[in-house]
C-alpha positions as CSV (number, residue, x, y, z in Angstrom):
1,X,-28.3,-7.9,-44.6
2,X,-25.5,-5.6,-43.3
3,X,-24.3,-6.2,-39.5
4,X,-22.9,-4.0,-36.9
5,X,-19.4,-5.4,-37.0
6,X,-15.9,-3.7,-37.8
7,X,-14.5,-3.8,-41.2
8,X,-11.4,-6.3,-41.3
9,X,-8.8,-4.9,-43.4
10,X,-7.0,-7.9,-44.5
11,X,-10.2,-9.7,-45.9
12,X,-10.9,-6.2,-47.7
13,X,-8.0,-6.4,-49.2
14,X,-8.3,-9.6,-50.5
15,X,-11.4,-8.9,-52.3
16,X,-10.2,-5.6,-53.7
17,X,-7.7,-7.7,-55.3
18,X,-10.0,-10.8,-56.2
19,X,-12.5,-8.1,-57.7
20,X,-10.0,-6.8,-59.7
21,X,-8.4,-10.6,-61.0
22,X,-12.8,-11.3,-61.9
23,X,-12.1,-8.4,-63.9
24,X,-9.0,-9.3,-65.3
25,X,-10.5,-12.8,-66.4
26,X,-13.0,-11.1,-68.7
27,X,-10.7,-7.9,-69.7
28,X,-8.6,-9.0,-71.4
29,X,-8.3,-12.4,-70.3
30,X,-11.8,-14.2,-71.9
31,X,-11.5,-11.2,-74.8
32,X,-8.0,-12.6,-76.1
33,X,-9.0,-16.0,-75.7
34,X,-12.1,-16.2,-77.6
35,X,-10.9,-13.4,-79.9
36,X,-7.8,-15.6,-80.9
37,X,-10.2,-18.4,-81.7
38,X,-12.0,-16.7,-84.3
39,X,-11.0,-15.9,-87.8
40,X,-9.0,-12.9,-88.5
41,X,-12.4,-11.1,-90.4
42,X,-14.1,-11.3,-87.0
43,X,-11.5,-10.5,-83.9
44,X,-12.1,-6.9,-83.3
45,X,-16.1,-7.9,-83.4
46,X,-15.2,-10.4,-80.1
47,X,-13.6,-8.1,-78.3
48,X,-15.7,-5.3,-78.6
49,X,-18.5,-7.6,-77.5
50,X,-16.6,-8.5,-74.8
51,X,-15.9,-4.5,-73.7
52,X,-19.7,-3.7,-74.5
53,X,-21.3,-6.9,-72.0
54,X,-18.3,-5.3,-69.7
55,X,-20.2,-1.9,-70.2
56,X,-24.0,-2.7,-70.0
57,X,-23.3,-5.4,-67.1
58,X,-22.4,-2.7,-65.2
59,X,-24.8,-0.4,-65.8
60,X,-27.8,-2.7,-65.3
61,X,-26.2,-4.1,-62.0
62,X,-25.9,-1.0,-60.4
63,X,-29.3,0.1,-61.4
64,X,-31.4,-3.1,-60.5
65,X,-29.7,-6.1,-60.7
66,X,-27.5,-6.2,-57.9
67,X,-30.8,-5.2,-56.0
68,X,-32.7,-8.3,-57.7
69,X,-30.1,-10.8,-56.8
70,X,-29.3,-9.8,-53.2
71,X,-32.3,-8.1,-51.9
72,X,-34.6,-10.1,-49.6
73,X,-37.2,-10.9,-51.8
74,X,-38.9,-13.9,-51.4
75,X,-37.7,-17.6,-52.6
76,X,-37.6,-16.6,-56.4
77,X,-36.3,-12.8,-56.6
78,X,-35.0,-10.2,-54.7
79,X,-36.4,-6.6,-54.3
80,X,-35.9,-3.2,-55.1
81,X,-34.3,-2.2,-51.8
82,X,-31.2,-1.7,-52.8
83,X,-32.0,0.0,-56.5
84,X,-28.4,2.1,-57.5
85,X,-27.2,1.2,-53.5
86,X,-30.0,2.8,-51.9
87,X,-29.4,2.8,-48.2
88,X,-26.0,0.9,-48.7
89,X,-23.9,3.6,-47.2
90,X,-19.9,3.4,-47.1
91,X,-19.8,2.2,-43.7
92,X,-22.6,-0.8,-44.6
93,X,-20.8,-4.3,-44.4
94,X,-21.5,-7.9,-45.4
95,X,-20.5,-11.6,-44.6
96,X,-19.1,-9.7,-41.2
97,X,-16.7,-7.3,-42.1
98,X,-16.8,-6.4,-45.5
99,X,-17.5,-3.0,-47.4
100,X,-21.4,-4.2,-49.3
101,X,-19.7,-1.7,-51.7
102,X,-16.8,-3.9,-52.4
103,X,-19.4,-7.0,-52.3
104,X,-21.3,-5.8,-54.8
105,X,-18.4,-4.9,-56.9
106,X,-17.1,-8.5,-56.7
107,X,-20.3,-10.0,-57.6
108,X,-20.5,-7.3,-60.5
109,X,-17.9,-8.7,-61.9
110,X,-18.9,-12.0,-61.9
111,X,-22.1,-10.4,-63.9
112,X,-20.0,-9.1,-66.2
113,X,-18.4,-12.6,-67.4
114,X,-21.6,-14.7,-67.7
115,X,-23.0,-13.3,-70.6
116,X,-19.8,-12.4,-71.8
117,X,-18.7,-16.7,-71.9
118,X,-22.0,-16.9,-73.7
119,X,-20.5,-14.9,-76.3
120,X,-18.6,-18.1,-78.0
121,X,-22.1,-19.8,-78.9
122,X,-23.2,-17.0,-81.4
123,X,-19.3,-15.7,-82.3
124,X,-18.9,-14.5,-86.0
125,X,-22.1,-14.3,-86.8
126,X,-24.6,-12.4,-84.5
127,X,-25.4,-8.9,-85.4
128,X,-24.5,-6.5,-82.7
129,X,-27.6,-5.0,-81.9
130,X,-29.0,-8.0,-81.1
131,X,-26.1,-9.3,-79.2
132,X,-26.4,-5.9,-76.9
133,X,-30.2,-6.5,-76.3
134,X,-30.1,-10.2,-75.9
135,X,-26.9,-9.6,-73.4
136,X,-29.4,-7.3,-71.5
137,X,-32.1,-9.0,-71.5
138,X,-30.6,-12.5,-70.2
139,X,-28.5,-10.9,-67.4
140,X,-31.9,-9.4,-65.9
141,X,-33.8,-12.6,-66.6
142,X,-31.7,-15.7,-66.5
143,X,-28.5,-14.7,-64.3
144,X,-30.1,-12.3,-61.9
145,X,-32.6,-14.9,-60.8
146,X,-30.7,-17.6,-60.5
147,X,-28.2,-15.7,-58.7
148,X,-30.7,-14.9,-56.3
149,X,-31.6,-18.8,-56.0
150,X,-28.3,-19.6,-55.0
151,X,-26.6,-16.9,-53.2
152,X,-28.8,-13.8,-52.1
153,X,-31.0,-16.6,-49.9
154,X,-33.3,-18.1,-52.5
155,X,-34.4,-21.9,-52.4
156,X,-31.8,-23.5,-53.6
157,X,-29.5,-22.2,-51.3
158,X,-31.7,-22.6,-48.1
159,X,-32.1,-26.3,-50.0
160,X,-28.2,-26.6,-49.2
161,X,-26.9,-26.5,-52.4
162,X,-23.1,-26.5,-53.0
163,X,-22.3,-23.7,-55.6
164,X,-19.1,-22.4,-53.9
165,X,-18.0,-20.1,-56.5
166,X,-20.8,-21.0,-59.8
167,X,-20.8,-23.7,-61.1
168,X,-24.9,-23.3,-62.1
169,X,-25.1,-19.2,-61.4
170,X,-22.5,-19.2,-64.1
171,X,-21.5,-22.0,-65.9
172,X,-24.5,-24.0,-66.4
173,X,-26.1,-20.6,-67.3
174,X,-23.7,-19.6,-69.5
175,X,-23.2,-23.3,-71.3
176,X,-26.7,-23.9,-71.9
177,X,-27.4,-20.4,-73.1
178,X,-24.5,-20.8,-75.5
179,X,-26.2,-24.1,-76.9
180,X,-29.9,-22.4,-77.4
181,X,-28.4,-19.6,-79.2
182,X,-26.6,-22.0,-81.6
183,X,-29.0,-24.0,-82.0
184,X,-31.7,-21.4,-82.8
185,X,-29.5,-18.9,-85.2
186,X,-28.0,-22.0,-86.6
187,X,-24.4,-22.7,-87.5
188,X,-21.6,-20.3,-89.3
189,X,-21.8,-20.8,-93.3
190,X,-19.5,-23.4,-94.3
191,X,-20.0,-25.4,-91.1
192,X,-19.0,-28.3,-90.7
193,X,-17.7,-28.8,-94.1
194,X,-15.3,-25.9,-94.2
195,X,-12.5,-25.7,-91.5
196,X,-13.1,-22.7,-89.2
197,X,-9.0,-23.1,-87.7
198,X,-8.2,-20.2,-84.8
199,X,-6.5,-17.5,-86.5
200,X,-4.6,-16.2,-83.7
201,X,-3.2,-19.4,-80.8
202,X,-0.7,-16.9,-79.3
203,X,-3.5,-14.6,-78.6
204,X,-5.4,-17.5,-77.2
205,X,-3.2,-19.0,-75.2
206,X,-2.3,-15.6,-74.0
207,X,-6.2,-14.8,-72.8
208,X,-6.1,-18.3,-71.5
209,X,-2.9,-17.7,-69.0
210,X,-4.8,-14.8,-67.9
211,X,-7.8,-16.8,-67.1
212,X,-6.1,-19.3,-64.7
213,X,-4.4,-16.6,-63.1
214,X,-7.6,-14.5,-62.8
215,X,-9.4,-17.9,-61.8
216,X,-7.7,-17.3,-58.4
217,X,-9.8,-14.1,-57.3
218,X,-13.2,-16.2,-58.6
219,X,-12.9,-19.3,-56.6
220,X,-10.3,-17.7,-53.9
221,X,-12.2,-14.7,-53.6
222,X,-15.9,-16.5,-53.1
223,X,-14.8,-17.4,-49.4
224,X,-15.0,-13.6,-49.3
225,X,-12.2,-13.4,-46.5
226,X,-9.0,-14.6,-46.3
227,X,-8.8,-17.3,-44.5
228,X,-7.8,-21.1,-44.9
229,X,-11.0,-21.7,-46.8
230,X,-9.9,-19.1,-49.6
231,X,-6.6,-20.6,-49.6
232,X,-7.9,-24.1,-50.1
233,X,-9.6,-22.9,-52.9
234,X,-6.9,-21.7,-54.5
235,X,-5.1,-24.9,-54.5
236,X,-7.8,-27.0,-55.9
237,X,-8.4,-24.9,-58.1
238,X,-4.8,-25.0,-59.5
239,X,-4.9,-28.2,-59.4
240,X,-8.2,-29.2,-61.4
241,X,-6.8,-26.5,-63.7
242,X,-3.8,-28.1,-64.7
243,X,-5.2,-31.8,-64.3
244,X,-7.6,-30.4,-67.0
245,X,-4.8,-29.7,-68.8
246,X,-2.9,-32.8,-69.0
247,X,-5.6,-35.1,-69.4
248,X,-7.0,-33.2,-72.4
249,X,-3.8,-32.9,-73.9
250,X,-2.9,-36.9,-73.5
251,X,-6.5,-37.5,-75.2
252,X,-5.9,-35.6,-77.8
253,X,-1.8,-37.0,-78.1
254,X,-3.5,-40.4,-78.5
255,X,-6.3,-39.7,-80.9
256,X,-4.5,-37.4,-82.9
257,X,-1.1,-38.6,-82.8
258,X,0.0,-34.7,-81.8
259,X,-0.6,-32.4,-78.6
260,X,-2.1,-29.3,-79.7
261,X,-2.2,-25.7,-77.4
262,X,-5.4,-25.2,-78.2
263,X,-5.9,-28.7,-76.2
264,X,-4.3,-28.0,-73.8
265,X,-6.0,-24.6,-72.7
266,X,-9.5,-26.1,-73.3
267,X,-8.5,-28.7,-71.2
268,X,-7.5,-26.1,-68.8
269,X,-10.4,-24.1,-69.3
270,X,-12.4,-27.4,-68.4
271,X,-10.6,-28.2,-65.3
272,X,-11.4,-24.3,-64.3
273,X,-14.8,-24.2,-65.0
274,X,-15.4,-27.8,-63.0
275,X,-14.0,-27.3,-60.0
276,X,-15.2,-24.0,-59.7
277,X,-18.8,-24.8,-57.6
278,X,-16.9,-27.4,-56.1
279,X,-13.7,-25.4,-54.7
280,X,-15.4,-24.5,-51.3
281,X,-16.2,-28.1,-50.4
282,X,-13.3,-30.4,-51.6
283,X,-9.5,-31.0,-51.0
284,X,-6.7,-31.4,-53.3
285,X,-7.1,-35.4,-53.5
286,X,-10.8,-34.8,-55.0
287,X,-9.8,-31.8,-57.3
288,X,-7.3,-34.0,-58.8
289,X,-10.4,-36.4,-59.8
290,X,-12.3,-33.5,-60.7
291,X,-9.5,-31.8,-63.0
292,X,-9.0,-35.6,-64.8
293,X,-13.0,-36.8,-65.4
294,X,-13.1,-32.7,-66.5
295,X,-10.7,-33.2,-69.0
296,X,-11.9,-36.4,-70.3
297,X,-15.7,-36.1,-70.3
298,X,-15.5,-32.2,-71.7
299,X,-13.2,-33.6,-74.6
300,X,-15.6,-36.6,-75.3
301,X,-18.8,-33.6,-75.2
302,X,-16.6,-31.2,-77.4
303,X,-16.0,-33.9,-80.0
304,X,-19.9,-35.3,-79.8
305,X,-20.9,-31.6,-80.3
306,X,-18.6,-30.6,-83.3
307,X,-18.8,-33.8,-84.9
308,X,-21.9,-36.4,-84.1
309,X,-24.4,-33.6,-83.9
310,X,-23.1,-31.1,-85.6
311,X,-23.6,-28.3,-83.5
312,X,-21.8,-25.4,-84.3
313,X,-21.6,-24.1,-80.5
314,X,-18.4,-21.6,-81.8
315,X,-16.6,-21.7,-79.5
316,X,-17.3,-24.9,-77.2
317,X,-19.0,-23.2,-74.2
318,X,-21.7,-25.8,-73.5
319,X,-18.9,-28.9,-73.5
320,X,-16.6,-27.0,-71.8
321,X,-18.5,-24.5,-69.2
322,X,-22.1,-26.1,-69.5
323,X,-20.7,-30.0,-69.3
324,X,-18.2,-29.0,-66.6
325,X,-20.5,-27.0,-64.5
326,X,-23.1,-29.3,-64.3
327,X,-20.5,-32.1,-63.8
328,X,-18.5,-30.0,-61.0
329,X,-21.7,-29.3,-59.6
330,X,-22.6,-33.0,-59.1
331,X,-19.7,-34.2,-58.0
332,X,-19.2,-31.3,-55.2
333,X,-22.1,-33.5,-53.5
334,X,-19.6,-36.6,-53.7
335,X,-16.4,-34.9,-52.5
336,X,-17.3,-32.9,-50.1
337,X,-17.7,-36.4,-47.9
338,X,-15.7,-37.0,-45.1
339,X,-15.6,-40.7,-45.8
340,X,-12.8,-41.0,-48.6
341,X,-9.9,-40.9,-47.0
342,X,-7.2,-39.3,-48.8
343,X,-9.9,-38.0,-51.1
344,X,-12.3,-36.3,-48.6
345,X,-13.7,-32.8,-48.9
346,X,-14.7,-30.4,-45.9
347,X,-17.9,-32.6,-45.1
348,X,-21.4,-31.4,-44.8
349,X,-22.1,-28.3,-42.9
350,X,-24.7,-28.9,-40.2
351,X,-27.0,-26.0,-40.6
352,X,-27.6,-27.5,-44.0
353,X,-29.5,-30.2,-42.5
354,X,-28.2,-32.8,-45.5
355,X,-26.5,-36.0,-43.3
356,X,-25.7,-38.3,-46.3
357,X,-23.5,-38.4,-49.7
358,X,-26.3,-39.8,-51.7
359,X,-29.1,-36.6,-49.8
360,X,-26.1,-34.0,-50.8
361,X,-25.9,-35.4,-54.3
362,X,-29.5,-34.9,-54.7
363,X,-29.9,-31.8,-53.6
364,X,-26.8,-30.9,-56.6
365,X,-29.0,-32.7,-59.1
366,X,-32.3,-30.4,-58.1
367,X,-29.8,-27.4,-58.7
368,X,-28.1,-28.5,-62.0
369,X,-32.1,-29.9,-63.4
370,X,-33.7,-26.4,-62.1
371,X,-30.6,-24.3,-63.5
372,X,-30.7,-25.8,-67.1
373,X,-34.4,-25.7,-67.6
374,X,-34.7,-22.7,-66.6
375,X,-31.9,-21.5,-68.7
376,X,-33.2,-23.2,-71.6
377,X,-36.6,-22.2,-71.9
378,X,-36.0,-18.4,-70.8
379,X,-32.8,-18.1,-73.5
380,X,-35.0,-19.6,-76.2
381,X,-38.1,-16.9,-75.1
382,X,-35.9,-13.8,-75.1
383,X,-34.0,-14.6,-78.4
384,X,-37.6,-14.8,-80.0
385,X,-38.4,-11.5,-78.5
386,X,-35.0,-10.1,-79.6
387,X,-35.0,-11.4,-83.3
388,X,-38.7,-9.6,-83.3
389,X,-37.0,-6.8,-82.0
390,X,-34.0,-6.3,-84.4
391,X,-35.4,-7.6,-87.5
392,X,-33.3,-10.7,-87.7
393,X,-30.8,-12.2,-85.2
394,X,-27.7,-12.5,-87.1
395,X,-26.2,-10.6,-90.4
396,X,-26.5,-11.8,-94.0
397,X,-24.9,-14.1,-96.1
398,X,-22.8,-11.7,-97.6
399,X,-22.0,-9.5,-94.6
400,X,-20.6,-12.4,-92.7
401,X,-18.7,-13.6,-95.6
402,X,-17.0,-10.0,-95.4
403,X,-16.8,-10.3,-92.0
404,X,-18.6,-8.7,-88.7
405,X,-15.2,-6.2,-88.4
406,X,-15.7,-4.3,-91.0
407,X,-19.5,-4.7,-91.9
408,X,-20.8,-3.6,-88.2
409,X,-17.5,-1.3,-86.9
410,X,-15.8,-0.1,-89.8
411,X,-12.3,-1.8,-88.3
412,X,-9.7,-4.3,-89.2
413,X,-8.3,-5.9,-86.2
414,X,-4.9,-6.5,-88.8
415,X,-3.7,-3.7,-91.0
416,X,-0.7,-5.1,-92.7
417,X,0.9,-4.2,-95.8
């Protein structure tokens, strides 16, 4: 609900500029990254994905969704008080002393790169009607809810949840939705037989430097002022980020006899996405556990994926977003202690009423359970409803041997002679 306060510039101008890094992490940061991962037949086909979940996010935010997520509602959903900003007028604030214009910006964005991470789990093969009706569809049904649970005063939040910056409003959403969609379409033809090698690392590694930078104005700009609590974020998150790194890049060096970029900015990626609902609640002594178990658990999930069960989640978003979020999620519970010396977090907040390590741990597992069923079962519902819909989730045989670029926008990312 808005208060009577004054607007303080300087936290204002923090998250202008942490709306416009969210931003940056999606366009062009999560574009290039998972557009150099696919094969040169299928880059423009990412990106423009990527610009048209940009596009509709928007749209349906402003119209109802940010309304759903951060109206009062009850314990489930919000309302429609606040349908395109009714009533929100230039001079309405939030958390204090922020514009509720610039709020809902910020958490626009962050609408705006859930489904668009979900991507990776149907890449190269999902027809693009379908993609733009099932990125609709889930945003209003899966994200906006769950949102609402966490942050715009549903149960899990008055539960005392630790989600500083979504780690399950994002990545556990995002992961798991990733995994039905694979599961359900099926994998790419050739899979796992034929090698499906990135056709483009310096574009990758390229979106992926613009992810940890933009990763700054996600965890940093989810204390929503600028204050010591922003700036702690920042640092644990750097530091997850490139313990991530490392770790998944000495894995790899071991098992594979060579380091490899596209190790070590998955491995980035992981630490990222871990610490992320942590980042509120811990110091630099946990996120340097955080960044190392999220390196080394991701890369054992990746490999189980890809290899055991032969999954053909494109682009790794359940072992890398799903895996991490739900681990960052639990061990935010542990970290956040006061007890571990060197390793201690910010401790427990008193109005949350939770006294213990083992109560606060509990309370992440209800969160991370909750989050991925609910994920599950509703992804699974709407891509029935979608495939009913469009006649068919994902292109033909022969159509994605030609490639999604051409068959479905006439394009060639490449035109060289």
């Amino acid at each position: 609900m808005a208060e009577e306060v004054v607007l303080d510039p300087g936290n204002t101008a923090w998250i202008l500029t942490s709306t416009a890094l969210v931003l940056f992490m999606t366009l062009p940061g999560l574009a290039l990254f998972y557009g150099g991962l696919v094969r040169s037949k299928n880059v423009l086909s990412v990106l423009m994905q990527c610009f048209a979940i940009a596009g509709i996010a928007s749209i349906l935010w402003l119209i109802a969704g940010y309304s759903l997520a951060f109206g009062e509602g009850n314990a489930w959903i919000g309302d429609f008080s606040k349908v395109l900003m009714a009533g929100v007028g230039k001079n309405s604030l939030v958390s204090g002393n922020i514009p509720e214009s610039l709020f809902m910006l910020f958490q626009m964005t962050f609408a705006i790169i859930t489904p668009a991470l979900v991507v990776g789990g149907f890449a190269e093969r999902m027809k693009f009607s379908s993609m733009l009706l099932f990125s609709a569809l889930w945003l209003m049904l899966v994200y906006v809810p769950v949102t609402h649970w966490v942050w715009g005063g549903g149960w899990l939040g008055k539960m005392g949840l630790y989600d500083f910056a979504g780690g399950t409003v994002v990545h556990i959403t995002a992961g798991a939705a990733a995994l039905v969609t694979a599961l359900v379409m099926g994998p790419r033809r050739g899979f796992p037989s034929t090698p499906f090698t990135p056709h483009n690392m310096t574009m990758t590694v390229t979106g992926a430097g613009m992810l940890w930078v933009g990763w700054f104005g996600f965890n940093g700009g989810s204390a929503l002022a600028a204050n010591a609590d922003a700036a702690m974020a920042m640092l644990v998150t750097h530091i997850s980020a490139a313990t991530g790194a490392m770790t998944w890049m000495a894995i790899e060096w071991k098992k594979f006899g060579k380091p490899s970029a596209l190790g070590v900015v998955t491995g980035m990626v992981a630490g990222l996405g871990t610490i992320t609902p942590a980042s509120g609640y811990v110091g630099p002594g946990g996120a340097l556990i955080i960044g190392l178990l999220a390196g080394g658990i991701c890369f054992t999930a990746t490999m189980t994926l890809k290899q055991v069960l032969k999954i053909d989640d494109s682009l790794d978003v359940f072992p890398v977003h799903g895996v991490g979020g739900m681990l960052g999620t639990l061990l935010a519970g542990v970290f956040s202690a006061t007890s571990l010396g060197v390793f201690s977090g910010f401790g427990f907040a008193e109005d949350k009423g939770v006294s213990s390590m083992g109560g606060q741990v509990w309370v992440q597992f209800i969160g991370v359970a909750a989050t991925l069923i609910f994920t599950v079962v509703l992804t699974w519902v709407i891509l029935k409803v979608v495939a009913l819909v469009t006649g068919g989730l994902r292109v033909d045989a022969d159509q994605e041997q030609e490639g999604l670029d051409i068959v479905l926008h006439e394009e060639r990312g490449y035109d060289i002679h």
